[in-house]
VOPAGU-2260 file (C-alpha; in pm, 1 decimal, decimal comma):
REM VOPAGU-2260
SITE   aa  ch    i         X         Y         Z
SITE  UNK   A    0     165,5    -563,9    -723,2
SITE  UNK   A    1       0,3    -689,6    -378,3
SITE  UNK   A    2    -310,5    -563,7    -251,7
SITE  UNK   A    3    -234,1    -253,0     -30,5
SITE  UNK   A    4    -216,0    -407,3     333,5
SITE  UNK   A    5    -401,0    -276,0     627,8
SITE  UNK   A    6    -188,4    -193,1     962,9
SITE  UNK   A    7    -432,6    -493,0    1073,8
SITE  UNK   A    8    -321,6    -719,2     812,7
SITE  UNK   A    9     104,4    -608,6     913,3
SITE  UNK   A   10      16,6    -712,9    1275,6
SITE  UNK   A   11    -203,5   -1032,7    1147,8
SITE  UNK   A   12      91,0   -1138,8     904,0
SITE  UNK   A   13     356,8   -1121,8    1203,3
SITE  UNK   A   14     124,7   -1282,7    1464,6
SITE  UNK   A   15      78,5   -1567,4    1217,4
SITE  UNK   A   16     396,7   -1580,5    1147,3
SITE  UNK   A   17     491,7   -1662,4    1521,3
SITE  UNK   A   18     167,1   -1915,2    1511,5
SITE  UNK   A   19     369,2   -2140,6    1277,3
SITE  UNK   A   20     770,5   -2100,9    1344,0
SITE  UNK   A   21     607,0   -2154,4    1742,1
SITE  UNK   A   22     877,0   -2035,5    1978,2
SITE  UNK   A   23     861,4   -2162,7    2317,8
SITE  UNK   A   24     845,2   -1843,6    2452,9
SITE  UNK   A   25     656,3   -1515,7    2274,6
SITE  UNK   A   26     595,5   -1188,1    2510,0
SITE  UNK   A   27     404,9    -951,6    2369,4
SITE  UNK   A   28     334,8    -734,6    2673,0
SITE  UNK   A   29     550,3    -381,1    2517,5
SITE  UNK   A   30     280,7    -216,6    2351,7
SITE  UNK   A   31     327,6    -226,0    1916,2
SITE  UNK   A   32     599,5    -571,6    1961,0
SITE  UNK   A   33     582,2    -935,5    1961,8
SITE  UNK   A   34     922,6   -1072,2    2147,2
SITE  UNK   A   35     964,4   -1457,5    2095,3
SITE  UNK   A   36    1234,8   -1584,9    2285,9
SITE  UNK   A   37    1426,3   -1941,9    2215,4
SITE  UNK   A   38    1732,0   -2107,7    2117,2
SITE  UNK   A   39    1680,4   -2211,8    1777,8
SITE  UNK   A   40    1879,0   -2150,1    1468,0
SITE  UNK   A   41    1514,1   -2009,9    1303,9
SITE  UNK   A   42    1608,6   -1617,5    1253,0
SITE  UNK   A   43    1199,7   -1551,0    1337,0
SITE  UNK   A   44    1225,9   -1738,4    1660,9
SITE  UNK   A   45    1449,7   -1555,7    1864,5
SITE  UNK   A   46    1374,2   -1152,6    1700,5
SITE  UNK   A   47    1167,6    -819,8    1870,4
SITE  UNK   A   48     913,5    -774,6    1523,0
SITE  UNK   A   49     685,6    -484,2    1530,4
SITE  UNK   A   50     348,2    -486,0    1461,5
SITE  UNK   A   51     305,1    -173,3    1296,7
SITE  UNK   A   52     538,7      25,4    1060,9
SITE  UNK   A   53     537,3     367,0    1195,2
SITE  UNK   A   54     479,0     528,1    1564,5
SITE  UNK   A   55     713,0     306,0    1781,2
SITE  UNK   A   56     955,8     477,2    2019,7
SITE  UNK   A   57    1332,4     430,8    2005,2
SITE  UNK   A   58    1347,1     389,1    2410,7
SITE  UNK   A   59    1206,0      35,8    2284,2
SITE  UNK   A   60    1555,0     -69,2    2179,1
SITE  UNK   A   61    1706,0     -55,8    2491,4
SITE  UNK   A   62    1434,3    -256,9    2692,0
SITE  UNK   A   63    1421,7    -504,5    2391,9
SITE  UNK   A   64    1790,0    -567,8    2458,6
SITE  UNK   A   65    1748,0    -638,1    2790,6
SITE  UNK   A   66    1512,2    -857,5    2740,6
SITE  UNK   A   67    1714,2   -1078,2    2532,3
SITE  UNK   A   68    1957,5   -1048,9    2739,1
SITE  UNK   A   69    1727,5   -1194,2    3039,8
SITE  UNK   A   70    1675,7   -1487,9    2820,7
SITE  UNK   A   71    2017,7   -1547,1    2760,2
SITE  UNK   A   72    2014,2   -1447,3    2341,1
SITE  UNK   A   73    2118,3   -1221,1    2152,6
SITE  UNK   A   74    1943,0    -873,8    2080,4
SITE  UNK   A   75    1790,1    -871,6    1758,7
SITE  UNK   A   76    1509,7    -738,2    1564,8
SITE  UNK   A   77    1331,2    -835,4    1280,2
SITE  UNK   A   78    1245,3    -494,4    1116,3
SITE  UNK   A   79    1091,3    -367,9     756,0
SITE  UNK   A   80    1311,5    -113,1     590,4
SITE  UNK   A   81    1016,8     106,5     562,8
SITE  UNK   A   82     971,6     512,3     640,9
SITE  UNK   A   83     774,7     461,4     940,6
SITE  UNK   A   84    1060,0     269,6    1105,7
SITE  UNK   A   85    1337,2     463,1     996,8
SITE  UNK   A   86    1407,9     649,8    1304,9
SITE  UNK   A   87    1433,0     251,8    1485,8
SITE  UNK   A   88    1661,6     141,1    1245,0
SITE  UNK   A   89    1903,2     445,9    1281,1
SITE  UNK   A   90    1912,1     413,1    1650,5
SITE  UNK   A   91    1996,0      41,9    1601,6
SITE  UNK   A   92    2295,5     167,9    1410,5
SITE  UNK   A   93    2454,0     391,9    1637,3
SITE  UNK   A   94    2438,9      94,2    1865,4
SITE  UNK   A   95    2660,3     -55,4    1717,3
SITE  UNK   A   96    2360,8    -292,7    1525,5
SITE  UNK   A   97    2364,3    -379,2    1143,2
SITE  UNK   A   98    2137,3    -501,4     898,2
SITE  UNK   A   99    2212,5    -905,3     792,9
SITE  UNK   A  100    1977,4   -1151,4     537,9
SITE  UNK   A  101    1726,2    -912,9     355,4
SITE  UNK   A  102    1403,8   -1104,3     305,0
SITE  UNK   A  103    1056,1   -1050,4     148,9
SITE  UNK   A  104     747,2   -1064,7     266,4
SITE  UNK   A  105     552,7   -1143,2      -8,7
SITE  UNK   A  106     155,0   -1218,4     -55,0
SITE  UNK   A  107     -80,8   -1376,5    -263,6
SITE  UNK   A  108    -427,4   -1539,9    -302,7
SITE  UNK   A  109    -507,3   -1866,8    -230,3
SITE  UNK   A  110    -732,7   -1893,9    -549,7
SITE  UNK   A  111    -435,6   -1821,0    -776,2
SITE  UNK   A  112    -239,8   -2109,0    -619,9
SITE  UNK   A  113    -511,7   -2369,9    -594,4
SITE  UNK   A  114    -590,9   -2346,0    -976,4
SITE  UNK   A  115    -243,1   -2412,9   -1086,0
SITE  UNK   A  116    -196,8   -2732,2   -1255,6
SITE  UNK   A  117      11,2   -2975,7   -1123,0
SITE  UNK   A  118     103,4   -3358,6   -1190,0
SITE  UNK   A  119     249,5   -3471,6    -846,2
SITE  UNK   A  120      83,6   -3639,1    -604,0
SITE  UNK   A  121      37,0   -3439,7    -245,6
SITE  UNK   A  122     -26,5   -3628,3      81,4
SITE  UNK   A  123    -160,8   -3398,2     340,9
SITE  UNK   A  124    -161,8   -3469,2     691,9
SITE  UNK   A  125    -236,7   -3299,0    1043,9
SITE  UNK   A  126       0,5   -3444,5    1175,0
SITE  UNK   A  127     436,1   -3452,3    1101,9
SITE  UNK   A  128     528,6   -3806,2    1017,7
SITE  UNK   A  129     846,9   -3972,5     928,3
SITE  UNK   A  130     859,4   -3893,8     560,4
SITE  UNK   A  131     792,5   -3601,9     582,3
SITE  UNK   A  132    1090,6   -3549,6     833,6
SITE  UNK   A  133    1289,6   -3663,8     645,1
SITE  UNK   A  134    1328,2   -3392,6     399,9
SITE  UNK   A  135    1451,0   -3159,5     614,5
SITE  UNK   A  136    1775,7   -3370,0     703,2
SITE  UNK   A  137    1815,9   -3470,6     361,1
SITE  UNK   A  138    2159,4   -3465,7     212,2
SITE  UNK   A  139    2314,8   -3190,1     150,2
SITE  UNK   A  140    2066,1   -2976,8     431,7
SITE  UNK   A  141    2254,0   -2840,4     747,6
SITE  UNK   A  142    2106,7   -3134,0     953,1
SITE  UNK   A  143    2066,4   -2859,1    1293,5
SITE  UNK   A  144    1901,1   -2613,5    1086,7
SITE  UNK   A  145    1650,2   -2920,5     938,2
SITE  UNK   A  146    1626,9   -3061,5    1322,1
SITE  UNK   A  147    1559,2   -2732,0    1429,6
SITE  UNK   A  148    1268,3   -2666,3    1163,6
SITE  UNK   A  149    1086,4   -2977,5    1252,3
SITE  UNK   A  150    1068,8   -2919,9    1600,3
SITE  UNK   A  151     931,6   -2572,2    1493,8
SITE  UNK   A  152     671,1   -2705,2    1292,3
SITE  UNK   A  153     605,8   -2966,9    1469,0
SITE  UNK   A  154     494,9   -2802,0    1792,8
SITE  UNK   A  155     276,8   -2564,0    1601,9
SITE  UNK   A  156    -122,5   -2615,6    1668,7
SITE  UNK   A  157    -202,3   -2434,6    1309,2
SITE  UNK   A  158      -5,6   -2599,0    1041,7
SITE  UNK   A  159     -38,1   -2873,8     793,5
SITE  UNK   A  160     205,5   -3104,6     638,5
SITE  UNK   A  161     273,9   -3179,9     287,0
SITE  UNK   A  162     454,6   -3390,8     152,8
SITE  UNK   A  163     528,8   -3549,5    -258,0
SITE  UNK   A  164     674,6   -3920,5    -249,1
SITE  UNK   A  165     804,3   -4067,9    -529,1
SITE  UNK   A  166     757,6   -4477,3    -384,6
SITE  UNK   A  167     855,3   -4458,8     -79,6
SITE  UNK   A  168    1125,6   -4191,1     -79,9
SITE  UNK   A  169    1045,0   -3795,0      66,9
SITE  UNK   A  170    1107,6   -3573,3    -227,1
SITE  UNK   A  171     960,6   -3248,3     -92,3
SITE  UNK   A  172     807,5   -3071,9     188,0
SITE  UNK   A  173     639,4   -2791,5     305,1
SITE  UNK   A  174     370,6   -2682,4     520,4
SITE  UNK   A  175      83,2   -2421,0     563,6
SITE  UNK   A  176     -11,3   -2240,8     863,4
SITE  UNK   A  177    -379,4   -2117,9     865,2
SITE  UNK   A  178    -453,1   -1892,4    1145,7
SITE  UNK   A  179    -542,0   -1473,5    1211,4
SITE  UNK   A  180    -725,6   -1494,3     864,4
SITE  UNK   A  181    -405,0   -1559,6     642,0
SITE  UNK   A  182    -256,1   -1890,4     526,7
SITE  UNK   A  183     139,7   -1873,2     595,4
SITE  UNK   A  184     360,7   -2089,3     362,8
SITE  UNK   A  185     675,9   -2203,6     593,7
SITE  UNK   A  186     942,3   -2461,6     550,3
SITE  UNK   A  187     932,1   -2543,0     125,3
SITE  UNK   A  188    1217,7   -2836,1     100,2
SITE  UNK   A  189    1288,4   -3021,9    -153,3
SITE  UNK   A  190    1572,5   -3266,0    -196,4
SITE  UNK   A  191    1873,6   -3198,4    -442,6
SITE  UNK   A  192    1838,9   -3455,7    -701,5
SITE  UNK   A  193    1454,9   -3364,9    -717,3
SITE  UNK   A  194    1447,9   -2998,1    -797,6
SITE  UNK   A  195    1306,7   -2892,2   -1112,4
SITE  UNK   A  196    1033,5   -3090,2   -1114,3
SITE  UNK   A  197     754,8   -2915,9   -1024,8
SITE  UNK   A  198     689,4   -3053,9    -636,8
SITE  UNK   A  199     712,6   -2728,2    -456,0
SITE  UNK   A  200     494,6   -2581,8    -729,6
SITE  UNK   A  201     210,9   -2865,4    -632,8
SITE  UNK   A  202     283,2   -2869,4    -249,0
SITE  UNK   A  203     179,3   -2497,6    -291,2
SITE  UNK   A  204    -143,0   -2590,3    -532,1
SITE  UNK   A  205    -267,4   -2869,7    -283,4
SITE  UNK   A  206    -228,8   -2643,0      27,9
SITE  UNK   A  207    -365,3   -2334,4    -106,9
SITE  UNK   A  208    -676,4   -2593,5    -188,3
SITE  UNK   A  209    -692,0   -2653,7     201,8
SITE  UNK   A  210    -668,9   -2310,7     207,6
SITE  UNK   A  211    -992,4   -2244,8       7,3
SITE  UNK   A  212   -1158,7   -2498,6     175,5
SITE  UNK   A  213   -1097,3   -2321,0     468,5
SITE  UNK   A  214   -1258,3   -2054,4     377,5
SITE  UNK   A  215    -910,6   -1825,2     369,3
SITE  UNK   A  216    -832,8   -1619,0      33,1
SITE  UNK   A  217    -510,8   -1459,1     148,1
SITE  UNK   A  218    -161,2   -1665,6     128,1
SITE  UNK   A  219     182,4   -1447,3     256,3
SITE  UNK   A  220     544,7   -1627,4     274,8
SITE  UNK   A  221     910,5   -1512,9     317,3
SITE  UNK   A  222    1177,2   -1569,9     138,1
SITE  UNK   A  223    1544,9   -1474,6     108,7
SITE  UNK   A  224    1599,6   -1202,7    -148,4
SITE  UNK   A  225    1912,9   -1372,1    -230,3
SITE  UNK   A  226    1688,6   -1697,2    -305,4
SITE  UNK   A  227    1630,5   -1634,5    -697,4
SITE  UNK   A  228    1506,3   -1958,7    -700,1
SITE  UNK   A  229    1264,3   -1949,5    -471,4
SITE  UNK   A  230    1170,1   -1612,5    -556,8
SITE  UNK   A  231    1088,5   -1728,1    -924,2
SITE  UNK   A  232     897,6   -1991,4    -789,4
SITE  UNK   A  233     643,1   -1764,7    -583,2
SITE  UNK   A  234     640,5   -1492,1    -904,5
SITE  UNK   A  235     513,7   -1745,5   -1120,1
SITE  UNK   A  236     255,4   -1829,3    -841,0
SITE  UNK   A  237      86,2   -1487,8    -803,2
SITE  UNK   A  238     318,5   -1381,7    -520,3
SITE  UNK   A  239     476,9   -1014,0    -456,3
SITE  UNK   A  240     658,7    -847,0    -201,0
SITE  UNK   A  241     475,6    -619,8      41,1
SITE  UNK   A  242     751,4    -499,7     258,7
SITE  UNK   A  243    1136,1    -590,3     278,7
SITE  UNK   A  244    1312,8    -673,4     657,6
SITE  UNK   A  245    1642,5    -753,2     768,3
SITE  UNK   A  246    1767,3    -882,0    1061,8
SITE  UNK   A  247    1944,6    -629,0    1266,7
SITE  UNK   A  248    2228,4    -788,4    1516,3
SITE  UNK   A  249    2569,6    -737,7    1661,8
């Protein structure tokens, strides 16, 4: 089980969240939201998220939606099926809403994922270069969802790059935001005919290390619930889920 999480540490998580996905526009001027605004195919780009779990009014809804609307997207909201929200995610309903992609937030410590052994070689880098780019539009990725990603990322002023080569080919990627007091883990890729050999599992181990040297001992991620993969991945690395959200849309 995770630590029990602070209402500072829900509003931390989602701020640093929107640190590393970096959407070209974020408003956060309706008391209890963060609204990030662009045209992206990245779900956590373009949704209203709260930054608590209880006390919100439903009136929100309506103004959220408008916003959007302003900004020529669709209305959507990122929202944790928790009690607190409950009344939220019924008035989404009877709009006509309905909850799509249930994901995890999960969390762990950085400590637990730097000491895990791990016989890949990580290169680290401030900066997004061409290898590592080139994982996301690897075969067999939706190349707009990849392009999409790296722009993302790549306009970020938080995260770092990993990457594992093999010579001189890409095999994985991922990268690490480290901002609000949390390390974020966003974008784990690694190509088809690589899988199964342990390079997301030392991308993690060499960024959590950053982590530590940054003095940060708390790691959160998301991930797909339908992503059993992935999810085993994170278990065996000292993550669990704090809170469950879907995306509510048309």
């Amino acid at each position: 089980m995770p630590d029990l999480l602070l209402p500072a540490d829900i509003a931390n998580i989602e701020r640093a969240t929107l640190d590393a996905v970096a959407p070209q526009v974020v408003d956060d001027t309706l008391p209890g939201w963060l609204l990030p605004f662009e045209a992206t195919t990245i779900g956590r780009a373009k949704s209203a998220v709260p930054l608590q779990h209880e006390g919100l009014s439903v009136d929100d809804i309506t103004h959220i939606a408008q916003r959007y609307r302003q900004h020529q997207l669709a209305p959507a909201w990122r929202l944790a099926d928790t009690p607190g929200l409950q009344p939220l995610l019924h008035a989404l309903r009877r709009q006509g809403y309905s909850p799509q992609q249930p994901t995890l937030v999960q969390t762990g410590k950085t400590g637990t994922l730097a000491r895990a052994p791990y016989r890949h070689t990580v290169v680290l880098r401030h900066a997004p270069d061409a290898a590592w780019r080139s994982v996301y539009t690897a075969p067999g990725f939706d190349r707009l969802d990849g392009e999409a990603r790296i722009a993302a990322l790549s306009r970020s002023e938080v995260v770092m790059y990993a990457t594992v080569l093999d010579g001189n080919q890409a095999c994985a990627a991922g990268t690490a935001s480290f901002s609000r007091g949390w390390m974020g883990i966003h974008g784990m890729r690694t190509v088809l005919t690589q899988r199964q050999r342990g390079m997301a599992s030392a991308i993690l181990a060499a960024l959590a290390q950053e982590g530590l040297r940054r003095g940060i001992e708390d790691a959160f991620l998301q991930v797909e619930a339908e992503n059993a993969g992935a999810r085993t991945l994170y278990a065996q690395n000292g993550f669990a889920t704090a809170w469950t959200y879907h995306y509510w849309r048309a």
